[in-house]
ZAMARGU-4260 file (C-alpha; in steps of 0.2 Angstrom, whole numbers, plus 5000, padded with zeros to 4 digits):
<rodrens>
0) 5011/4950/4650 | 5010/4935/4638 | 5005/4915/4636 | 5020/4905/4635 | 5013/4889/4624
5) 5033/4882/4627 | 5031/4880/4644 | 5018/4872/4657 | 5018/4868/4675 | 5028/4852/4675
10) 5041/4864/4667 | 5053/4866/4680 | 5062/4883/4685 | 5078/4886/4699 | 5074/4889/4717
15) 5089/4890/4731 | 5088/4870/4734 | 5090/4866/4716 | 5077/4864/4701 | 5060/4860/4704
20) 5044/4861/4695 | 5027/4871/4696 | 5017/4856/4699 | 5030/4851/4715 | 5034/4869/4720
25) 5014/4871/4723 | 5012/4853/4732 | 5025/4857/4745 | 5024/4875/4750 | 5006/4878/4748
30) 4999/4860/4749 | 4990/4865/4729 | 4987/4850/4720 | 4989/4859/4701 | 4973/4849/4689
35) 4980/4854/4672 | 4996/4849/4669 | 4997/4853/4650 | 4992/4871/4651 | 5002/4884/4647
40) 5010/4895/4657 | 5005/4916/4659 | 5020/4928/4659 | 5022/4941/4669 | 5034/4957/4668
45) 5043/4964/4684 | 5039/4983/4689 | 5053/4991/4689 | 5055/4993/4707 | 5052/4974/4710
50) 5072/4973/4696 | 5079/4986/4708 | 5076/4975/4723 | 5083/4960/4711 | 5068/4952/4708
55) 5065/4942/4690 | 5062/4950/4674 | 5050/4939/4671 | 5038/4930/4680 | 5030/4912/4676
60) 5012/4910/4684 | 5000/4895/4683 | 4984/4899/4675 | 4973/4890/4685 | 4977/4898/4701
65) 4978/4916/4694 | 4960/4927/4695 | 4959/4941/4681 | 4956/4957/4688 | 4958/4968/4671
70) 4964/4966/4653 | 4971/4980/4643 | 4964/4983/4628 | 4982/4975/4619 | 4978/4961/4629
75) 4959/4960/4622 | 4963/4960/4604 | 4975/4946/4605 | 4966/4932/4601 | 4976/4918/4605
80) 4976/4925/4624 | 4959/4929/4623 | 4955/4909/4619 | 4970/4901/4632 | 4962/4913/4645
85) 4942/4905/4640 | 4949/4888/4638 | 4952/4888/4659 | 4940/4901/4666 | 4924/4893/4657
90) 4921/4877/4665 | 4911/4865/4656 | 4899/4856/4668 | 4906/4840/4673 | 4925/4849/4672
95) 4914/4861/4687 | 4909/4846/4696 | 4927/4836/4696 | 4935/4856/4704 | 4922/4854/4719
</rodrens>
């Protein structure tokens, strides 16, 4: 798992009806309006299993609609991570306000 400062949610990525990005992908199949345009993107590693039954190797998720349920110690001491992850799960007060 990894930050990809390269890439953000208007980056666009291939789906069977041609190219498309996050920020349209989201809009149209699940009606998500994404806030931050700018952030950048979390990488995720297929399982194996997930390969075997041709999935991607990796996996580009959007920050903002992604919850943290664990970090690995690797993950904890890597700073840059550690201050991309607090930039968009502490919510300054009026950013709280504009989310509601």
């Amino acid at each position: 798992n990894d930050v990809s400062f390269d890439t953000n949610p208007q980056s666009t990525f291939e789906t069977k009806n041609g190219k498309t990005s996050f920020v349209e992908y989201y809009q149209q199949r699940y009606n998500i309006r994404i806030r931050d345009t700018q952030q950048p993107m979390l990488l995720s590693r297929a399982k194996k299993r997930d390969l075997r039954a041709g999935g991607c190797e990796l996996m580009a998720l959007v920050p903002e609609l992604c919850r943290v349920t664990g970090l690995t110690d690797q993950m904890r001491s890597d700073f840059r991570m550690m201050k991309a992850m607090s930039d968009h799960t502490r919510l300054n007060p009026d950013r709280r306000i504009e989310r509601l």
